[in-house]
DOPABA-672753 format. One record per residue (C-alpha): x, y, z; residue in one letter. Coordinates in nm, 2 decimals. Layout:
X  Y  Z  A
...
***
This chain:
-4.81  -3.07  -0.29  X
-4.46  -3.05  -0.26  X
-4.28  -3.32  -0.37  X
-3.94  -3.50  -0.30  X
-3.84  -3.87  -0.21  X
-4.14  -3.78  0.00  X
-4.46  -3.55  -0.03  X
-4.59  -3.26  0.15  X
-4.91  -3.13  0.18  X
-5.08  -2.88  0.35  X
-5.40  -2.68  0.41  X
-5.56  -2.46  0.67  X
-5.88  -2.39  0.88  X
-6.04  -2.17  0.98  X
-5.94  -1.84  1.14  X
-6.20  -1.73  1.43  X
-6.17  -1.63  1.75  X
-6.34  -1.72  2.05  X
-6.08  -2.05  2.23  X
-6.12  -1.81  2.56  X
-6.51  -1.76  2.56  X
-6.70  -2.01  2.82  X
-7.03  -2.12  2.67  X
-7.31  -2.06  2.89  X
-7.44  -2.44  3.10  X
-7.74  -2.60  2.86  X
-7.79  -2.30  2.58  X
-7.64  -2.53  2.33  X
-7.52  -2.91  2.25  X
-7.39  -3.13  2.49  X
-7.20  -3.44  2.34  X
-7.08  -3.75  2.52  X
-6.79  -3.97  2.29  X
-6.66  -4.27  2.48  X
-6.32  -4.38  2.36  X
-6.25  -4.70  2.61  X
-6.43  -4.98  2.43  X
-6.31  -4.87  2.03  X
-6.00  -5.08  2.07  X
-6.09  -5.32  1.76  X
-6.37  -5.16  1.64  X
-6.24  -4.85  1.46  X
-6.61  -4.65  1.61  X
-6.70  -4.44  1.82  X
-7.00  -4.38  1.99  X
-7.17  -4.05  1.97  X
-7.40  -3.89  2.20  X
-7.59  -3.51  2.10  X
-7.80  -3.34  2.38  X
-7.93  -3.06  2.15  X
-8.06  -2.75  2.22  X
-8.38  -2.63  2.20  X
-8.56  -2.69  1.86  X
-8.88  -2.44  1.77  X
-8.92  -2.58  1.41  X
-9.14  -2.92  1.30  X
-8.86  -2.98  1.07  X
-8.45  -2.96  1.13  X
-8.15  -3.09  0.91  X
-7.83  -3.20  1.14  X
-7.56  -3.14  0.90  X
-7.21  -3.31  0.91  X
-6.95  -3.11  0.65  X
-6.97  -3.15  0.35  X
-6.61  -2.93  0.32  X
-6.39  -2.78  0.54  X
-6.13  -2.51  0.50  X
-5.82  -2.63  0.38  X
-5.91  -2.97  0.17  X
-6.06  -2.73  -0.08  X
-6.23  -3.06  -0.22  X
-6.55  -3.26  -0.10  X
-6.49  -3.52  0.20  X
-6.85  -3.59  0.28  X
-6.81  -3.68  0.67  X
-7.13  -3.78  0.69  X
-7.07  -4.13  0.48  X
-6.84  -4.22  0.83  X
-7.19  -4.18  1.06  X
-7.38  -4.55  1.12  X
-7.68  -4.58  1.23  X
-7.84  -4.22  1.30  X
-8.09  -4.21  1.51  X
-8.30  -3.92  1.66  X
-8.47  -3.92  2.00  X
-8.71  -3.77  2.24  X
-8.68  -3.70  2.61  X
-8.82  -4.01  2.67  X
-8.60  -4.25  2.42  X
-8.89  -4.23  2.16  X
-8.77  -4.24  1.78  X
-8.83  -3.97  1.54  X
-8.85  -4.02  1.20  X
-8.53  -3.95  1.01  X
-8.46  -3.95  0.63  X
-8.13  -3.92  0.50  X
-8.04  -3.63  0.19  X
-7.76  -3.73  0.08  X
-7.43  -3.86  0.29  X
-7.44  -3.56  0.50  X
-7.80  -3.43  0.56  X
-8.04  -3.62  0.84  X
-8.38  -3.45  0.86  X
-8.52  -3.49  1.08  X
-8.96  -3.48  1.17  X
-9.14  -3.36  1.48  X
-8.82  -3.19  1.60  X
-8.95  -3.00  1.82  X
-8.96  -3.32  2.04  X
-8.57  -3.36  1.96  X
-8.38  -3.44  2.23  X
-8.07  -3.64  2.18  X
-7.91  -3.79  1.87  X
-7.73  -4.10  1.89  X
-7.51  -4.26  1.62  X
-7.13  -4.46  1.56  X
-6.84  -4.32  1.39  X
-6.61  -4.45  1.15  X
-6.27  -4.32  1.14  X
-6.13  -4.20  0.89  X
-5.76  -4.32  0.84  X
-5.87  -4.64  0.78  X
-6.09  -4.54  0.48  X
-5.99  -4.65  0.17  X
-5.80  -4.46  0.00  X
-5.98  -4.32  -0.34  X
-6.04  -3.99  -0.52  X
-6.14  -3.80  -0.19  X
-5.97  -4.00  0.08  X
-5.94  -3.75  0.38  X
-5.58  -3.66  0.44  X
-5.48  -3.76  0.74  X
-5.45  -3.39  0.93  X
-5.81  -3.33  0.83  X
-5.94  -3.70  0.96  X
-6.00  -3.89  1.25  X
-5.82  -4.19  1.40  X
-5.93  -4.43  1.68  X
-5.68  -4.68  1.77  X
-5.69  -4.76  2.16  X
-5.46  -5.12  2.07  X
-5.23  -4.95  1.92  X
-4.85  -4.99  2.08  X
-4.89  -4.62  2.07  X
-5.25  -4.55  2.15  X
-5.38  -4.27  2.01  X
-5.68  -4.10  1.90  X
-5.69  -3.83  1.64  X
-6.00  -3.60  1.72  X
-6.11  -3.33  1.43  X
-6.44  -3.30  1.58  X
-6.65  -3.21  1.22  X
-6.55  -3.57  1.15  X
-6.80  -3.68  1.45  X
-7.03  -3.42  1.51  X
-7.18  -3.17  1.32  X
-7.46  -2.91  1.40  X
-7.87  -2.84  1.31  X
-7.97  -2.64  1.05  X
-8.31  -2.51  1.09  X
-8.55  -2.19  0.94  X
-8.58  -1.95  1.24  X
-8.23  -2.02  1.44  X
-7.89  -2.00  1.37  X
-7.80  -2.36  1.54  X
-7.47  -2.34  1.42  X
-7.32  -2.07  1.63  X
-7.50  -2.22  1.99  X
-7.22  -2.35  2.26  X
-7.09  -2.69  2.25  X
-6.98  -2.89  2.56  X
-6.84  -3.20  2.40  X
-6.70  -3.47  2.68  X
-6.46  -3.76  2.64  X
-6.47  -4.05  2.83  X
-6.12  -4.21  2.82  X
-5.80  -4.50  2.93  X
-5.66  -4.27  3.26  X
-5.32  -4.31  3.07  X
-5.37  -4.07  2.80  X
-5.36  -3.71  2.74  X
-5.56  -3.44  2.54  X
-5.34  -3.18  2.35  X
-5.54  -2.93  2.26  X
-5.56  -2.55  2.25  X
-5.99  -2.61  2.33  X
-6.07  -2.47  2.71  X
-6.05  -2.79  2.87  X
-6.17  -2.94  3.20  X
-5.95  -3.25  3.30  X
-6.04  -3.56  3.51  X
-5.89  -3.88  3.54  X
-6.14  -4.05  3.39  X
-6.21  -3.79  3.14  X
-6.17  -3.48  2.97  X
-6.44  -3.17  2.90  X
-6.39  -2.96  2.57  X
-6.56  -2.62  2.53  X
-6.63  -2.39  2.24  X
-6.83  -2.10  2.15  X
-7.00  -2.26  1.85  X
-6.94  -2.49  1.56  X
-6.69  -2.29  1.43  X
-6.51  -2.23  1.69  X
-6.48  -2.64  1.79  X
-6.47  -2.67  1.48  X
-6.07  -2.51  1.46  X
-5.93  -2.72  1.80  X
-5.84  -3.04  1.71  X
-5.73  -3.26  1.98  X
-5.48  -3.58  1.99  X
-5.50  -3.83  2.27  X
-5.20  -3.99  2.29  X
-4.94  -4.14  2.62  X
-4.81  -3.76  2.72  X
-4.53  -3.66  2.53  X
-4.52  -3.29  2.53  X
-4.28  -3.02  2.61  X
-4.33  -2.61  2.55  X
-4.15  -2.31  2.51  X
-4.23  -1.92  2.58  X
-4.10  -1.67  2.30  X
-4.26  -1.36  2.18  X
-4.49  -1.33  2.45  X
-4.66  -1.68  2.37  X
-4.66  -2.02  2.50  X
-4.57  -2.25  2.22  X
-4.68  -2.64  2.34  X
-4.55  -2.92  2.16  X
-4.73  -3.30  2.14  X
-4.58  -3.58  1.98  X
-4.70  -3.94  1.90  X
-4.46  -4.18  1.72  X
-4.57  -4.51  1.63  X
-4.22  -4.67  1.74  X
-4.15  -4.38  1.95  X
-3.80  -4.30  1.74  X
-3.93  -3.92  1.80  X
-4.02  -3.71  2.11  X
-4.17  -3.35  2.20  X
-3.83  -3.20  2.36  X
-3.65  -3.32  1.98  X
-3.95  -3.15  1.80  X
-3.94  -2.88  2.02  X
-3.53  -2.80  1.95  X
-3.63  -2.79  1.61  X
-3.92  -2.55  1.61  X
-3.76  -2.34  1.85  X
-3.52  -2.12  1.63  X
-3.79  -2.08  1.37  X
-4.04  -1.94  1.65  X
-3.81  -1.72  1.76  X
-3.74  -1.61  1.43  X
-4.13  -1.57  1.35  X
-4.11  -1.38  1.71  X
-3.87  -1.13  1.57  X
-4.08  -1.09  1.21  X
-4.38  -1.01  1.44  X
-4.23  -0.81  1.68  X
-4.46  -1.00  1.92  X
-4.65  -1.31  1.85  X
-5.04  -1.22  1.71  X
-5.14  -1.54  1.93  X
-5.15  -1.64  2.34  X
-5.04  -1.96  2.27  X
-5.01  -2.22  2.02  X
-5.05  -2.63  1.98  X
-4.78  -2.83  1.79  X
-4.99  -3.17  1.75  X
-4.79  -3.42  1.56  X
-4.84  -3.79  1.45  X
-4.54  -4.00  1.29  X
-4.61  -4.29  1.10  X
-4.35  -4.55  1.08  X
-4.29  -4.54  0.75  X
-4.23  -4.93  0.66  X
-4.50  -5.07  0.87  X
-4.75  -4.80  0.94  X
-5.14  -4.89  0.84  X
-5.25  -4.52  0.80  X
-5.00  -4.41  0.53  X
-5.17  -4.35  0.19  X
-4.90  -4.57  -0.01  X
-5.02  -4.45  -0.35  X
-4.96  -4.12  -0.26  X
-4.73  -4.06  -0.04  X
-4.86  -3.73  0.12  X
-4.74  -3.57  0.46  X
-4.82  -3.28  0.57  X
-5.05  -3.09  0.78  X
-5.35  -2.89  0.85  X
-5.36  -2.54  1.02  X
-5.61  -2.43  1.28  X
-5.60  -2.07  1.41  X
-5.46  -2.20  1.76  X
-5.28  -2.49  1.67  X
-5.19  -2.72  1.38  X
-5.18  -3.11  1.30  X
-4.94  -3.28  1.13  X
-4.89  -3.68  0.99  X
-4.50  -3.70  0.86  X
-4.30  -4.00  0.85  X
-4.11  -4.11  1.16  X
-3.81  -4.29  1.01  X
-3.58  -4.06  0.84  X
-3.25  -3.95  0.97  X
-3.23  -3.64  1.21  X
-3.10  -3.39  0.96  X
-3.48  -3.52  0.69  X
-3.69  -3.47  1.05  X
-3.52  -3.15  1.08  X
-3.59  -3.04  0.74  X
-3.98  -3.14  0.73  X
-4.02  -2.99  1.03  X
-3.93  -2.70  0.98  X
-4.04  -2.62  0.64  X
-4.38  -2.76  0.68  X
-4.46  -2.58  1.06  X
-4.33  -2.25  0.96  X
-4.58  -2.21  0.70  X
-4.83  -2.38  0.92  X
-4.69  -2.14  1.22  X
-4.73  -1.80  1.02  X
-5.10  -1.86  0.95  X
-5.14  -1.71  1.23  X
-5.12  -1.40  1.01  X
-5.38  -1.48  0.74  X
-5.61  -1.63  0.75  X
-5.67  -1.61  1.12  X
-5.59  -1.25  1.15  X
-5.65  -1.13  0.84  X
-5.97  -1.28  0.63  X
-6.26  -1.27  0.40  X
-6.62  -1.32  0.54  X
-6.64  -1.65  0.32  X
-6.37  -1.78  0.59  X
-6.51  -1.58  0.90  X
-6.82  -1.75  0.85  X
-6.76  -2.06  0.68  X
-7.05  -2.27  0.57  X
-6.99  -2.64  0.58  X
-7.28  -2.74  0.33  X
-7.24  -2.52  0.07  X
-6.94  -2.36  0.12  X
-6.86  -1.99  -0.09  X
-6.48  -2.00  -0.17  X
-6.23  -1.69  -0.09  X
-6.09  -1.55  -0.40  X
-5.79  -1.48  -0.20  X
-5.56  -1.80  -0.19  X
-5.29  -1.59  -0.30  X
-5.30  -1.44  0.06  X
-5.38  -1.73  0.21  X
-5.12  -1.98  0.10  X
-4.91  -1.80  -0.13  X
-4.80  -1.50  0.10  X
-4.78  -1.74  0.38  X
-4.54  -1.96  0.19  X
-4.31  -1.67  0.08  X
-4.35  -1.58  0.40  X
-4.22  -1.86  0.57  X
-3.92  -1.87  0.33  X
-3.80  -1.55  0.37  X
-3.80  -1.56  0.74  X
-3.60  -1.82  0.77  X
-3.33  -1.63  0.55  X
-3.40  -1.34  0.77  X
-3.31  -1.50  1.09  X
-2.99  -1.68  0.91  X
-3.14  -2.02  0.99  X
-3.10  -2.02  0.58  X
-2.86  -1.84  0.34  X
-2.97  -1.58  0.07  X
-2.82  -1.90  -0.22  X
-3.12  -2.17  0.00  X
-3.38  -1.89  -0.06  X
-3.27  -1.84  -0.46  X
-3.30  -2.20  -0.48  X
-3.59  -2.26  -0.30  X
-3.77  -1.97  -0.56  X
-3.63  -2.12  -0.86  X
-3.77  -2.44  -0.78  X
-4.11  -2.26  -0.77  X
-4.06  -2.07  -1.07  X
-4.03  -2.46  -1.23  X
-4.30  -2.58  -1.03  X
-4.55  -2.30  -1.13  X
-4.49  -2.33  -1.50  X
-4.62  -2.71  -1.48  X
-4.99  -2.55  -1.46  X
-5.21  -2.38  -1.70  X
-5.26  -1.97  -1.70  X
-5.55  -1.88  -1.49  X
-5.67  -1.57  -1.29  X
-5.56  -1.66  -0.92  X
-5.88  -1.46  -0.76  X
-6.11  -1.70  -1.04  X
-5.93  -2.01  -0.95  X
-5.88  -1.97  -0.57  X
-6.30  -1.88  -0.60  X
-6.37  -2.19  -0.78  X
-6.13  -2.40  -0.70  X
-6.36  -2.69  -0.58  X
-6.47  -2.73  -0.93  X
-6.26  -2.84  -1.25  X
-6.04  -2.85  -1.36  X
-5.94  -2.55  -1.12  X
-5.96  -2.82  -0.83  X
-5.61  -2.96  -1.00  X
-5.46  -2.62  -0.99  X
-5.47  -2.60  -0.64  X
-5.10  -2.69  -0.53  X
-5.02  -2.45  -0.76  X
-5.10  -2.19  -0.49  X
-4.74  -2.29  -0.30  X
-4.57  -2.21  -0.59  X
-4.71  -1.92  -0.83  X
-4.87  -1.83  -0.49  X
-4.52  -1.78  -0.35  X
-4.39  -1.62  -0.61  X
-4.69  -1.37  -0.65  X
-4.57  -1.24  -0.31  X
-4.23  -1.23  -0.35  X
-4.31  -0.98  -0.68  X
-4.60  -0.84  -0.48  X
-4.32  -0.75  -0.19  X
-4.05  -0.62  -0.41  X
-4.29  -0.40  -0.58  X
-4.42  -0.25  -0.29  X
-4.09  -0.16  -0.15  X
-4.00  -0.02  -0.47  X
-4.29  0.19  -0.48  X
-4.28  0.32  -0.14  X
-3.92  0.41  -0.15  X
-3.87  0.12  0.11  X
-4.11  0.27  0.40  X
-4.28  -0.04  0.32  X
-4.34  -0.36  0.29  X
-4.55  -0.65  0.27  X
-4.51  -0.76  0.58  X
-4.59  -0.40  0.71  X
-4.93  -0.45  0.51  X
-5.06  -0.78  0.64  X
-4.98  -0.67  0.98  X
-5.19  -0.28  0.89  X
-5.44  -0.53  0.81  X
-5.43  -0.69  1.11  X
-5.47  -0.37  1.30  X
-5.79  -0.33  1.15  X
-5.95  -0.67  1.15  X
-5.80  -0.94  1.36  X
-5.94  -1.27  1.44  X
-6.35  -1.14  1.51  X
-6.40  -0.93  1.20  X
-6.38  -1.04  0.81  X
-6.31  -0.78  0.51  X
-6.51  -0.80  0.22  X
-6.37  -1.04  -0.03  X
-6.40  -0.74  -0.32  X
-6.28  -0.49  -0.07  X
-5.91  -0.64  -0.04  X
-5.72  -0.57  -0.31  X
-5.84  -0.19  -0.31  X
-5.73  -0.14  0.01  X
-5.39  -0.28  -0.03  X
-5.39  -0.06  -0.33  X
-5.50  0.22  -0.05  X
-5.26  0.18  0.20  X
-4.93  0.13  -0.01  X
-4.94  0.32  -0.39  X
-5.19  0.39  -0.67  X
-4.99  0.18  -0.96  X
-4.97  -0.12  -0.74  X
-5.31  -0.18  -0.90  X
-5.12  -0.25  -1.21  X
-4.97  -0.57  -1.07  X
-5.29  -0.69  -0.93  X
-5.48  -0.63  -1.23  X
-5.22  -0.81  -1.47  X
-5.08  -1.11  -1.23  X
-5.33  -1.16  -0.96  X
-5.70  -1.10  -1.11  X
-5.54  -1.12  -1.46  X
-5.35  -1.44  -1.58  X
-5.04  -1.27  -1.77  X
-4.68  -1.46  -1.67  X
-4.55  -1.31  -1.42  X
-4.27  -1.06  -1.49  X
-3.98  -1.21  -1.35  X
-3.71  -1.12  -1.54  X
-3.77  -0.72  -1.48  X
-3.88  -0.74  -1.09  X
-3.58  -0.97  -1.02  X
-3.37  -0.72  -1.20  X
-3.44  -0.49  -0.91  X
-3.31  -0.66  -0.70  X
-2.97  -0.73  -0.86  X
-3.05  -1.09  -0.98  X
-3.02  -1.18  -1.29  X
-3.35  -1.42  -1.43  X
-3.29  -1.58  -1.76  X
-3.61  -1.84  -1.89  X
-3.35  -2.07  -2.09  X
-3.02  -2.07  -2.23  X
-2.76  -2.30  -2.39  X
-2.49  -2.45  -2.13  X
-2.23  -2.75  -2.10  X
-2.31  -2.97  -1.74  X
-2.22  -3.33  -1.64  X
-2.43  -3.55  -1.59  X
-2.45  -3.94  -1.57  X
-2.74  -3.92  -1.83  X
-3.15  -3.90  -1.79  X
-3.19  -4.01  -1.43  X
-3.49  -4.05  -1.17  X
-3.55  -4.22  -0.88  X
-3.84  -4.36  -0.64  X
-3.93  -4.54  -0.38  X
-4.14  -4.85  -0.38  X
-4.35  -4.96  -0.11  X
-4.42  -5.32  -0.16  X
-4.08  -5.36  -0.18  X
-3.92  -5.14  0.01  X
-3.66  -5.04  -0.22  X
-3.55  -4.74  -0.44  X
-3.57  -4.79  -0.85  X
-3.46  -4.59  -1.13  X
-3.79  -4.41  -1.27  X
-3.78  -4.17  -1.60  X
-3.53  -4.32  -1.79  X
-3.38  -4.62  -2.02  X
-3.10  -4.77  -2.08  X
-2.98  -4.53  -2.35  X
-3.07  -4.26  -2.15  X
-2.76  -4.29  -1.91  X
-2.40  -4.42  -1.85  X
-2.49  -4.69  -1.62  X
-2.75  -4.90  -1.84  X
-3.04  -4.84  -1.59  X
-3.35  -4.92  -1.69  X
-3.71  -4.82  -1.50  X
-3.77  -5.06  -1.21  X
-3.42  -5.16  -1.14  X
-3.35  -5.17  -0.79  X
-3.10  -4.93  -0.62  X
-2.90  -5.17  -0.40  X
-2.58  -4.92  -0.32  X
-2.36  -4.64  -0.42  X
-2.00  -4.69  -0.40  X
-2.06  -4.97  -0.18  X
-2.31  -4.81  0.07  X
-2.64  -4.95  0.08  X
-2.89  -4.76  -0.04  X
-3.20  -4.71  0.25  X
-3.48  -4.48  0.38  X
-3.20  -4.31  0.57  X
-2.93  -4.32  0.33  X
-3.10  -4.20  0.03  X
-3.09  -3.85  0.00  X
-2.73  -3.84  0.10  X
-2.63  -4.11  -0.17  X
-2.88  -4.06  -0.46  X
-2.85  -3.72  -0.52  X
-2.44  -3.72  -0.59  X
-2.61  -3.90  -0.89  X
-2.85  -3.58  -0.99  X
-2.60  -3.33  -0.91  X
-2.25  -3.48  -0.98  X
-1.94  -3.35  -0.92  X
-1.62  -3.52  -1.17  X
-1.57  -3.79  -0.98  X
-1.64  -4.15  -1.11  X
-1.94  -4.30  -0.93  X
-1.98  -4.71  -0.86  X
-2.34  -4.79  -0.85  X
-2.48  -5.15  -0.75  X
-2.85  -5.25  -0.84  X
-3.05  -5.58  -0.93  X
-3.25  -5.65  -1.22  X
-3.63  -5.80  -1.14  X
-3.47  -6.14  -0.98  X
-3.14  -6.13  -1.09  X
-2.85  -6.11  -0.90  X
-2.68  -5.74  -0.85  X
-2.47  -5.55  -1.06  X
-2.17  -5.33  -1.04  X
-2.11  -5.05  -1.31  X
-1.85  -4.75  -1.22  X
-1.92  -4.44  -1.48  X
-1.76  -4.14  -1.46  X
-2.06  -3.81  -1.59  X
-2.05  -3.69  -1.89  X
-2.06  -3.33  -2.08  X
-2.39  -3.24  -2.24  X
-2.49  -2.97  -2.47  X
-2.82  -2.87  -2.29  X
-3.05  -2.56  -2.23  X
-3.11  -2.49  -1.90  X
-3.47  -2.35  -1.80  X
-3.52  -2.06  -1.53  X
-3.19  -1.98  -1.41  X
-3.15  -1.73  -1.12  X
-2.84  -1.65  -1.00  X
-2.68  -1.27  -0.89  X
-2.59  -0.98  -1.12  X
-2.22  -0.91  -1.05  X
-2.34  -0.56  -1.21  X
-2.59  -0.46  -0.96  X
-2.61  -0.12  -0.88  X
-2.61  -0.01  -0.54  X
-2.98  0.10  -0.54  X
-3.09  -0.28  -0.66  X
-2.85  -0.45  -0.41  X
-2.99  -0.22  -0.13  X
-3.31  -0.33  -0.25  X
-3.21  -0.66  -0.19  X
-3.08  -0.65  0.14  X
-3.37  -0.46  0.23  X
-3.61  -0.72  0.10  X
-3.37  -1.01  0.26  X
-3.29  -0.86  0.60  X
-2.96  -0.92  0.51  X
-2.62  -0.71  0.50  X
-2.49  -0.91  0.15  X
***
């Protein structure tokens, strides 16, 4: 979760090939969904033909987990009325194990299975609500229409003792209004009246989502790839060409780090939620965000922000999405490769996974000058706060066990320690190989040698980094990654010619102890973490931020106007808010000078040598 006036989440799925195999006519499932009548209903109708059965006894199983959520979702509690069938209509008997196990009698007579979905936006939202990139929508009377299709949210697969169900062909097809269209990187056969998705198995449909929407898509070819863009907006305040002007630098910049993109082609698919009125935001939460597939990505981010906010969540949250294409769709563990939805067997690897991918995504950015080298010191101070909010822990045992407790509440801590793992991971190597490599230069050796079909060993990984770089790099993993010592920032950052102190005394202004959020119900920003004697204006929590220096205070507004008051310069600052029912107030403060000790500061060495600023640049791509 990363957090500012908003929050950001993400996750990934699975990484498998097979979006160009053709499954072969009747060898597996054939499912029928019919979208034109779910207009109030919030259900859809679900038809299996299944394959073959050769056992008296079969379990269809809807996810219990996916990849990504790293936390139970139980689709199966959104499935009504289950029923199993013969070839001639007759019911078999069916008990239910649980919310996502039907078993199912006599199935060798199985022939179809017929059941409604719920969706899954409109769920409320509690303990394991189903973020919004990993769910299901079905709104046909929406101003928008739009239907958000992750297909183990409607459809899941046997389960039986002599066949391997799971990994038959699907043909899945949608029955839909003529007016919208599929985005989708699934094989797909189009008709007016309906659209045909195909997949190699479960797995495999399993990692193409689709979004039905009014078309509003544009693309771009760089690196060797098509890159497709898809847009809904719930007021339509955002289009596909405006997405795609912002994701274009950053795939050409992800172009250049690959030298040519490890993909054919790759699916933007976006939702925006107005943020005032919208029905599907979680409102305790806040989250935004998305979820990765090896071919594509979904995202839900809010639509009402100004152009320089889209710009920014954009691009931060799709160029980590964007460079999974690396790991874990290249580059992955067999518990990925061949996920099981019932009882999944977690990676111990999410320092790969998310971690490198995050650093990842930072430092190309800084590489392609689409962010300076001072953005990129920030940005990794910020994580070096972040991280020290969680408990020690060994990263392989947490990211192995991290759908039980309390390493389940660690796991956002994978963007940040993650991060920083491979920013130490990457300095180290280059140290140790005199600069003839790199991490990057790993992952993609890696690539090399497994790609999308093939899975290393989950206990083989680390070795073979160790293998193909330099003996003592087992040191780091043993210490940081499989052990839980703090990470040694204060000597690695030295090599680089930046200087890492934990905390020291200083002198900053300040107006005082100052937070702000946003509330919902009343669309309005209040003062949060603080008192009256905590600051120079006599704010107290829940006071209402109605302007600053006579500007009003809105969704569009904010960052711009509140965060003068977080990071003030020495000029005086006139701030208007209202008390519960009151009527507003003015107060003008100049900040004040504060005896304070400042944690985790980061800034250069103006006594570099040449070898640690060479070092740097080396690390940074850049020529400062």
């Amino acid at each position: 979760m990363k957090a500012t006036l908003l929050a950001a989440s993400c996750g990934l799925l699975l990484a498998v090939a097979g979006h160009a195999q053709t499954p072969v006519p009747g060898a597996g499932y054939r499912i029928s969904v019919d979208t034109r009548p779910a207009a109030t209903s919030d259900q859809l109708k679900v038809v299996v033909n299944t394959p073959l059965v050769t056992e008296n006894e079969v379990t269809y199983v809807m996810p219990s987990v996916v990849p990504g959520s790293y936390s139970k979702k139980d689709y199966g509690r959104f499935v009504q009325g289950f029923q199993a069938l013969d070839a001639k209509g007759k019911k078999l008997k069916v008990r239910q194990d649980g919310p996502n196990l039907f078993v199912i009698e006599k199935a060798r007579n199985l022939a179809r299975l017929e059941y409604r979905v719920n969706d899954t936006w409109d769920a409320s939202f509690n303990d394991n609500y189903v973020f919004q990139p990993g769910g299901t929508n079905f709104d046909a009377g929406a101003a928008q229409p739009n239907f958000v299709l992750n297909h183990y949210g409607l459809y899941g697969y046997l389960e039986g003792s002599a066949a391997n169900y799971k990994m038959r062909p699907y043909e899945v097809t949608v029955l839909r209004d003529p007016t919208l269209y599929a985005a989708t990187s699934l094989p797909t056969q189009r008709t007016p009246q309906q659209d045909v998705f195909t997949a190699a198995d479960y797995v495999t449909l399993s990692d193409g989502p689709v979004l039905y929407a009014r078309p509003d898509t544009a693309s771009l070819a760089v690196g060797g790839a098509r890159i497709h863009v898809a847009v809904t907006s719930e007021s339509g305040n955002v289009h596909a060409p405006q997405v795609l002007e912002i994701i274009r630098p950053m795939a050409e910049a992800l172009g250049e780090f690959f030298g040519q993109m490890p993909v054919p082609q790759y699916h933007f698919l976006m939702y925006f939620p107005d943020f005032q009125t919208s029905k599907v935001i979680n409102r305790q939460t806040g989250s935004y965000g998305a979820m990765e597939h090896s071919y594509s990505s979904l995202y839900f981010m809010p639509e009402r922000q100004t152009e320089e906010q889209l710009r920014e969540m954009v691009r931060e949250i799709a160029s980590h999405e964007f460079l999974h294409m690396l790991a874990p769709l290249n580059v992955h563990s067999r518990e990925i490769g061949e996920f099981d939805f019932r009882n999944p067997k977690m990676s111990q690897h999410l320092w790969l996974y998310e971690g490198v991918t995050e650093y990842f995504a930072h430092l190309v950015q800084v590489r392609a000058g689409l962010t300076t080298e001072s953005d990129f010191r920030k940005t990794m101070r910020g994580k070096i706060e972040d991280a020290q909010k969680y408990p020690a822990a060994s990263f392989t045992e947490m990211s192995r066990r991290i759908l039980e407790k309390p390493y389940d509440a660690m796991y956002d801590n994978v963007y940040q320690k993650g991060a920083l793992i491979g920013w130490l991971l990457d300095i180290r190597i280059q140290e140790l190989t005199q600069g003839k490599q790199t991490l990057r230069d790993v992952l993609l050796a890696l690539r090399e040698k497994y790609g999308p079909t093939r899975s290393f060993e989950d206990a083989q990984l680390i070795p073979e980094i160790v293998a193909l770089t330099h003996p003592q790099l087992q040191q780091f993993f043993d210490a940081y990654v499989v052990g839980d010592q703090p990470l040694p920032l204060t000597e690695y950052l030295d090599k680089i010619g930046w200087r890492y102190v934990a905390s020291a005394p200083a002198r900053v202004k300040a107006f005082g102890k100052l937070g702000f959020r946003y509330n919902n119900g009343k669309q309005q920003f209040e003062a949060a973490e603080t008192d009256a004697n905590d600051n120079v204006f006599g704010l107290q929590n829940g006071d209402a931020i109605v302007a600053v220096n006579g500007k009003p205070v809105t969704l569009q507004s904010a960052e711009q106007l509140l965060r003068p008051l977080l990071e003030p310069a020495d000029a005086p600052v006139r701030l208007t808010y209202r008390r519960g029912a009151g009527p507003s107030v003015d107060r003008e403060a100049a900040p004040r000078t504060y005896e304070v000790e400042i944690k985790n500061q980061l800034e250069p060495n103006p006594s570099a040598t040449p070898a640690q600023v060479q070092l740097r640049r080396q690390m940074l791509g850049t020529k400062s």
